[in-house]
C-alpha positions as CSV (number, residue, x, y, z in Angstrom):
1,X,-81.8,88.9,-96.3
2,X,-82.1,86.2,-93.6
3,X,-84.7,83.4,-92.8
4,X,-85.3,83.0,-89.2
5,X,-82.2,80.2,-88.3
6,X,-80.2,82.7,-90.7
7,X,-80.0,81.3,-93.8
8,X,-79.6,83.5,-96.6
9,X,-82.7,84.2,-98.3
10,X,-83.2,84.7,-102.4
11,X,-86.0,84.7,-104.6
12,X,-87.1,81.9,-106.3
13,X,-87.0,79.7,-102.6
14,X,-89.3,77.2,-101.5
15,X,-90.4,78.5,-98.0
16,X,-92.8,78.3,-95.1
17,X,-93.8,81.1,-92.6
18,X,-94.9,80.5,-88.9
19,X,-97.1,82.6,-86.9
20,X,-97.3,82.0,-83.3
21,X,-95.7,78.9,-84.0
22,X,-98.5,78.2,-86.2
23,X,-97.4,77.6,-90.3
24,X,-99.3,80.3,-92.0
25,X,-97.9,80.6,-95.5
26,X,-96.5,77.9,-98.3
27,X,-94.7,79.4,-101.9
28,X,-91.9,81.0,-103.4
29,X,-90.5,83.3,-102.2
30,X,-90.4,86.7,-104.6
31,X,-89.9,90.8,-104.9
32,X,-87.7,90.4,-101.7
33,X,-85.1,93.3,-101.7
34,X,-81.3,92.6,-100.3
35,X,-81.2,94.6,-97.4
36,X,-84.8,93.9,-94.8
37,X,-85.0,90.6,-92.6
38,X,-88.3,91.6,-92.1
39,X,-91.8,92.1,-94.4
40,X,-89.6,92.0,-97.4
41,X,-90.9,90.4,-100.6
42,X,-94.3,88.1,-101.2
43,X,-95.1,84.4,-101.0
44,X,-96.6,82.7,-104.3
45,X,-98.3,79.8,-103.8
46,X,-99.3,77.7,-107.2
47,X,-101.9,74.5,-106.6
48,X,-102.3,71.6,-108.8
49,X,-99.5,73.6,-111.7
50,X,-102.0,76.7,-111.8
51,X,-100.7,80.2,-112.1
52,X,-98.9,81.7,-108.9
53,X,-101.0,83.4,-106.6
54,X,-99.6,86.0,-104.3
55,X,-100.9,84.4,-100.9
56,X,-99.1,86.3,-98.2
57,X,-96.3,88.7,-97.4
58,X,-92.7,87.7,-96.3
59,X,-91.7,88.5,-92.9
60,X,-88.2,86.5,-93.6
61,X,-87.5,86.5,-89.3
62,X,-91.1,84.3,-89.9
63,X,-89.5,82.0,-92.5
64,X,-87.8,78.8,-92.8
65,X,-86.2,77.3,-96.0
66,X,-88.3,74.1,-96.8
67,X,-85.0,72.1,-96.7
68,X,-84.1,73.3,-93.3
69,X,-87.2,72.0,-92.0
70,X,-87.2,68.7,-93.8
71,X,-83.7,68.8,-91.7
72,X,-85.9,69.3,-88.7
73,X,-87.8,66.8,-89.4
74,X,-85.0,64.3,-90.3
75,X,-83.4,64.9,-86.8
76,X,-86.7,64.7,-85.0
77,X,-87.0,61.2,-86.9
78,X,-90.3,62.7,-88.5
79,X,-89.4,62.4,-92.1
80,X,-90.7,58.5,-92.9
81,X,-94.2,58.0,-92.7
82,X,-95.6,55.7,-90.0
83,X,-96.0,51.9,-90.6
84,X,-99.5,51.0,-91.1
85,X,-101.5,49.2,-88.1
């Protein structure tokens, strides 16, 4: 099981899926089965420390890591916030 820039992919991850280049899903990643890169395993989203909700499906070619894009980010120079005007 791969995310979309290849990075192996396990349950339990933080991850983010993009449709149409759009981000369409935020959780953990769960019930993903070694073996599918594609709709494989759910995405649980929990607000505020509630109870996990499943939110979405898993297409894991639609996924990032969260860390890989907070690397993104970093080399795009996005990762500090703006100074205030």
């Amino acid at each position: 099981m791969h995310y979309r820039n290849g990075r192996e992919a396990k349950n339990g991850d933080k991850i983010i899926q993009f449709e149409g280049g759009r981000a369409v899903a935020l959780g953990e990643l769960r019930d993903a089965v070694p073996g599918n890169d594609y709709c494989n395993g759910d995405i649980y989203t929990s607000i505020n420390g509630a109870t996990p909700l499943k939110s979405s499906y898993a297409c894991l070619c639609d996924c990032l890591h969260v860390d890989d894009l907070a690397e993104l980010l970093k080399e795009k120079g996005l990762d500090k916030r703006p100074p205030g005007k």
